[in-house]
TORGUMAR-918583 format. One record per residue: residue number from 1; x, y, z of N, C-alpha, C, O in turn; residue in one letter. Coordinates in Angstrom, 3 decimals, padded with zeros to 6 digits. Example, Ala and Ser with C-alpha at 12.3 -4.5 7.8 and 13.67 -1.06 7.14 Angstrom:
2
{1,{013.190,-005.690,007.800},{012.300,-004.500,007.800},{013.200,-003.300,007.800},{014.236,-003.319,008.465},a};
{2,{012.850,-002.250,007.080},{013.670,-001.060,007.140},{012.900,000.030,007.870},{013.409,001.138,008.039},s};
# end
This chain:
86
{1,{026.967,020.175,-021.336},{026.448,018.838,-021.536},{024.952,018.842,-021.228},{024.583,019.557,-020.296},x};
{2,{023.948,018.049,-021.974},{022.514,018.472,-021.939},{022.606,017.107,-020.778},{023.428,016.228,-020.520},x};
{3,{021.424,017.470,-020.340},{020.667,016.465,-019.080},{019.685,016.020,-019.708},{018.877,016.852,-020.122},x};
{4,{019.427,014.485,-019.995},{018.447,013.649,-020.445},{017.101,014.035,-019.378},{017.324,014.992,-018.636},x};
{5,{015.993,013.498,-019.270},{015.284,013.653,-018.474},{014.807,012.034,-017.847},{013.852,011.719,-017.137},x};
{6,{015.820,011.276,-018.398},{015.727,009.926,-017.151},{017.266,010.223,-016.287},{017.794,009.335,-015.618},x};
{7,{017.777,011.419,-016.414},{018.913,011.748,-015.527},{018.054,012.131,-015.066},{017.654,011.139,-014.455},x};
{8,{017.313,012.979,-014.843},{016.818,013.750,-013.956},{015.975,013.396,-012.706},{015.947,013.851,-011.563},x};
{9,{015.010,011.992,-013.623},{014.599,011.280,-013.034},{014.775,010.318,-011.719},{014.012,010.076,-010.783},x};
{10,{016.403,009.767,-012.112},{016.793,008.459,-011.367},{017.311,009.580,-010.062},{017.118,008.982,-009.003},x};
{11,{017.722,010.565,-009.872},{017.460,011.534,-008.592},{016.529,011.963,-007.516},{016.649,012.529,-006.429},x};
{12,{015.111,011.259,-008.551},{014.217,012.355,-007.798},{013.458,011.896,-006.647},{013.045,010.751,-006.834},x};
{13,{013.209,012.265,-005.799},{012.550,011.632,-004.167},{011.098,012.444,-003.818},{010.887,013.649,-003.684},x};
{14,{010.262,011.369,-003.735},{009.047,011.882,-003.708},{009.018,012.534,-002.708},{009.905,012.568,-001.855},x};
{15,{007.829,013.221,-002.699},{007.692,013.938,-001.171},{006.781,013.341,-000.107},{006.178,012.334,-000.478},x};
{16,{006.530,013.797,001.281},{005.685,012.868,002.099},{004.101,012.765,001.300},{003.332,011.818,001.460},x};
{17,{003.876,013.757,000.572},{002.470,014.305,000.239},{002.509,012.845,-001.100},{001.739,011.920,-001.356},x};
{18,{003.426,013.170,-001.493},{003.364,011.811,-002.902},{003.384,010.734,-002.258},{002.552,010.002,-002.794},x};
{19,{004.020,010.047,-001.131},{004.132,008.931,-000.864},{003.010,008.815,-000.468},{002.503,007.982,-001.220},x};
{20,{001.991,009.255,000.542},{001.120,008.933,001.218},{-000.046,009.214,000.358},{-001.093,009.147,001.001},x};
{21,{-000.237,009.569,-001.148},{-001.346,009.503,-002.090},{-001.005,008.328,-002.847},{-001.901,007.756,-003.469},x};
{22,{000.399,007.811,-002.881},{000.762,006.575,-003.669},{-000.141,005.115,-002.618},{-000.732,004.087,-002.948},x};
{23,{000.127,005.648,-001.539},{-000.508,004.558,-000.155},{-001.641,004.149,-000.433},{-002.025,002.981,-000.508},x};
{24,{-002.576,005.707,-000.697},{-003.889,005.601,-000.155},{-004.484,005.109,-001.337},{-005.464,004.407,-001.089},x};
{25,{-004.190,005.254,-002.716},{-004.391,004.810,-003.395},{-004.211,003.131,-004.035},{-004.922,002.616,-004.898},x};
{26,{-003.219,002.598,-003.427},{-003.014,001.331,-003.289},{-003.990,000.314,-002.081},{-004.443,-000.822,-002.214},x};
{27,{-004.065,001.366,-000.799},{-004.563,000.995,000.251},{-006.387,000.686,-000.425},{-006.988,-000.347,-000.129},x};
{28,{-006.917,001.615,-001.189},{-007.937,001.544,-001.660},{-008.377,000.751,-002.511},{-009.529,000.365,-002.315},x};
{29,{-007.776,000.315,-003.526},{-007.568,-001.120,-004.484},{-007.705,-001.958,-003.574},{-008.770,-002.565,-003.461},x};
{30,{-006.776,-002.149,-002.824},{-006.518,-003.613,-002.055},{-007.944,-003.915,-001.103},{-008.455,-005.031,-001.003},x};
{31,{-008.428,-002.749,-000.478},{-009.368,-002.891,000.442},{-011.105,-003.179,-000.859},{-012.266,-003.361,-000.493},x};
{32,{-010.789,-003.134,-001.699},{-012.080,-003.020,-002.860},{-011.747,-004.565,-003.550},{-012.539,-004.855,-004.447},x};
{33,{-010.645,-005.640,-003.249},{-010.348,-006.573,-003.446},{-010.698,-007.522,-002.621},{-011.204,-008.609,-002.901},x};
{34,{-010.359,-006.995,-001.360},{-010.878,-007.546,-000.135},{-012.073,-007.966,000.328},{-012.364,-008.943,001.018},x};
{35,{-012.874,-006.912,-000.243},{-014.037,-006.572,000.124},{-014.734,-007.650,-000.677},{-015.610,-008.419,-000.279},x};
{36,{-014.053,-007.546,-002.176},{-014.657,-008.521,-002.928},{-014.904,-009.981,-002.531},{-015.925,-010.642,-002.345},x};
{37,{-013.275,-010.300,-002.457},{-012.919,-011.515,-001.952},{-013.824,-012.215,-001.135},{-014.310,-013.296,-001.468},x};
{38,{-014.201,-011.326,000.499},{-014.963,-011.694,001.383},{-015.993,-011.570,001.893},{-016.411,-011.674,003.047},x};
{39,{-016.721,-011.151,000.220},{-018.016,-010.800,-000.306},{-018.610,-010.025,001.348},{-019.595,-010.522,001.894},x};
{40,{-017.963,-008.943,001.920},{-018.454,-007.866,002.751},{-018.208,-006.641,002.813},{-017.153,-006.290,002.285},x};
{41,{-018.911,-005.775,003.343},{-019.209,-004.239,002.666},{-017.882,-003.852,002.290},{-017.025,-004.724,002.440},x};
{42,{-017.490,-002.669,001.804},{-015.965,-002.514,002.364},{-015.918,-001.745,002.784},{-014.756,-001.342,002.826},x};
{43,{-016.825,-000.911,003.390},{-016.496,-000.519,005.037},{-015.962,-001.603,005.998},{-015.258,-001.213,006.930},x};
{44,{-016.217,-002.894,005.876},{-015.790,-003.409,007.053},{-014.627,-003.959,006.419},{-013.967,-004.495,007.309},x};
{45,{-014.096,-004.077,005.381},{-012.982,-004.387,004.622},{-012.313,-003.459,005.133},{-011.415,-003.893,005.855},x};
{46,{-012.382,-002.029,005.049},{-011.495,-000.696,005.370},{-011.008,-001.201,006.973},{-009.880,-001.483,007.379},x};
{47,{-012.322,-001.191,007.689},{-011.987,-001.262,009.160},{-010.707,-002.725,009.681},{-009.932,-002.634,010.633},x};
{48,{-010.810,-003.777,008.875},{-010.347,-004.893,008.508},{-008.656,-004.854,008.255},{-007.670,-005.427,008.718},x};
{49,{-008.912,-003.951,007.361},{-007.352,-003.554,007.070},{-006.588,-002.187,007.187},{-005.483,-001.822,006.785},x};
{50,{-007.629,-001.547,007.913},{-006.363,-000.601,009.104},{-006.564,-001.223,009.969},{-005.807,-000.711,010.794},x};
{51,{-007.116,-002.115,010.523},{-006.571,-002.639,012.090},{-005.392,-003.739,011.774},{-005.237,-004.730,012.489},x};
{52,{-004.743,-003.513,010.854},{-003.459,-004.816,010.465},{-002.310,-003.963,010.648},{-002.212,-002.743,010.781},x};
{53,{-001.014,-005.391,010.609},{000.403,-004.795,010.631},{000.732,-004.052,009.210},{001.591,-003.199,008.986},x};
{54,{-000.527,-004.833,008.036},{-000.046,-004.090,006.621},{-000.074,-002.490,006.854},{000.851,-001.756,006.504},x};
{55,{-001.119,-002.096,007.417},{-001.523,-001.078,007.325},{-000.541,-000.082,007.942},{-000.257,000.938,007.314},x};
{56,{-000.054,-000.309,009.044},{001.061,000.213,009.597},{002.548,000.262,008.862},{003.264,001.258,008.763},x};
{57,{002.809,-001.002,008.400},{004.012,-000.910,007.193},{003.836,000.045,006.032},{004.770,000.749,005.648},x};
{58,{002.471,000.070,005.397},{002.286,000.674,004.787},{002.364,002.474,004.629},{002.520,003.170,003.626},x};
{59,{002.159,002.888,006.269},{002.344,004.197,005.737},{003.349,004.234,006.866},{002.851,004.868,007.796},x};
{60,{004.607,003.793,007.166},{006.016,003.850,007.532},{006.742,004.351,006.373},{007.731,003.626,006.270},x};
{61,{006.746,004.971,005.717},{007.176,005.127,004.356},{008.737,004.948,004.085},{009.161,004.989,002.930},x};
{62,{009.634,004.737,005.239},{010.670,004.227,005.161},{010.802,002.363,004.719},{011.859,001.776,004.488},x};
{63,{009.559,001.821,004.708},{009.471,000.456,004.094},{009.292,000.432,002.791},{009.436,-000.603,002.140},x};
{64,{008.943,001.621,002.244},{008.761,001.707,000.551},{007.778,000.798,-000.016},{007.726,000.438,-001.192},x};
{65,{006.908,000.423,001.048},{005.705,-000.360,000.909},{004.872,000.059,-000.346},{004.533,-000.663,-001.284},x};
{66,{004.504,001.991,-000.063},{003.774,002.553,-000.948},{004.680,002.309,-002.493},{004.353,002.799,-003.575},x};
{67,{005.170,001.946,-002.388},{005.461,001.797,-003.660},{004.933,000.611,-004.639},{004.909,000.618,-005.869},x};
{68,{004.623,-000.152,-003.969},{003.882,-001.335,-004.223},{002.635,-001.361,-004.684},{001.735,-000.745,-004.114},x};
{69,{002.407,-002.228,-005.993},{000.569,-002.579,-006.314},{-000.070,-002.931,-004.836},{000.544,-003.223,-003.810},x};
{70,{-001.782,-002.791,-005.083},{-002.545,-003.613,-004.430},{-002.572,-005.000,-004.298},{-002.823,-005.577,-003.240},x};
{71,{-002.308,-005.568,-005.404},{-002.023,-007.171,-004.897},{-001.242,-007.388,-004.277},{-001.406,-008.451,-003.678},x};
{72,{000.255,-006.541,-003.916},{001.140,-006.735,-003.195},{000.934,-006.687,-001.646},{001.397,-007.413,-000.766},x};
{73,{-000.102,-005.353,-001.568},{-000.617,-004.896,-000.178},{-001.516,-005.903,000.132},{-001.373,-006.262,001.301},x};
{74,{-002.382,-006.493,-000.458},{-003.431,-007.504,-000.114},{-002.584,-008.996,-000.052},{-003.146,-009.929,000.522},x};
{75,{-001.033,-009.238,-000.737},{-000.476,-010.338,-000.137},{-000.028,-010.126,001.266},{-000.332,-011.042,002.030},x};
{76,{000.652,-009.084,001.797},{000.946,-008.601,002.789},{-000.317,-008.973,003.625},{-000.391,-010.024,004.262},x};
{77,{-001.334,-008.008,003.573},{-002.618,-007.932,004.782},{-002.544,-009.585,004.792},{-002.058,-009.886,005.882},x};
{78,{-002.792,-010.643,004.116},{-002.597,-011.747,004.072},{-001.792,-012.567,005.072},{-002.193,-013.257,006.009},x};
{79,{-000.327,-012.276,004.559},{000.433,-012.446,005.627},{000.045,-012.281,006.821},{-000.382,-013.076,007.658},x};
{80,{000.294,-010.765,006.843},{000.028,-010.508,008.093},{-000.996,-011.281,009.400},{-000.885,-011.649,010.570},x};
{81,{-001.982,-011.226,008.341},{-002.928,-011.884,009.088},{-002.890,-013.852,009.777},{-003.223,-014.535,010.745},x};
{82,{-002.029,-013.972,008.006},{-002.052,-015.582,008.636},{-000.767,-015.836,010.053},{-000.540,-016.918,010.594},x};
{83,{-000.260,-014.828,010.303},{000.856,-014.517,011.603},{000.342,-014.751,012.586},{000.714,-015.479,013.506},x};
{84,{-000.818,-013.980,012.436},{-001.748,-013.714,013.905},{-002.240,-015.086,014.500},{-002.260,-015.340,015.704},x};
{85,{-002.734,-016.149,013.236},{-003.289,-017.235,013.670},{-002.517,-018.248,014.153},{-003.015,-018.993,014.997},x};
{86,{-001.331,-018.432,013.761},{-000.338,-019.316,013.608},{-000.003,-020.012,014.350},{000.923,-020.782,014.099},x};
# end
């Protein structure tokens, strides 16, 4: 029996090295959104959003966070943040 290659697919489990380039790459969008948003460098955007709970969910990789767009991560940092004030 031949094996399709979306059989092959719906098996397959990234590795730590994929998840955490799927992150950083999302993490980087979101922080270049941010940055926009709050018209400041994004160095201080970066510093901004690793000091959050997103940032920590984010590379837990058992939350499957990285799997997520940047707008998703920048609703999150959001969240997160409006928690803090609350």
């Amino acid at each position: 029996m031949a094996t399709s290659n979306y059989d092959n697919s719906v098996n397959y489990e990234a590795t730590e090295s994929q998840k955490e380039c799927c992150a950083v790459i999302a993490m980087r969008e979101a922080v270049e959104s941010l940055a926009l948003r709050e018209k400041i460098p994004y160095e201080e955007a970066l510093l901004r959003f690793t000091s959050s709970r997103a940032y920590e969910a984010l590379f837990d990789f058992d939350t499957e966070i990285w799997k997520e767009g940047s707008d998703y991560l920048l609703n999150l940092y959001d969240y997160c943040n409006s928690k803090k004030t609350a």
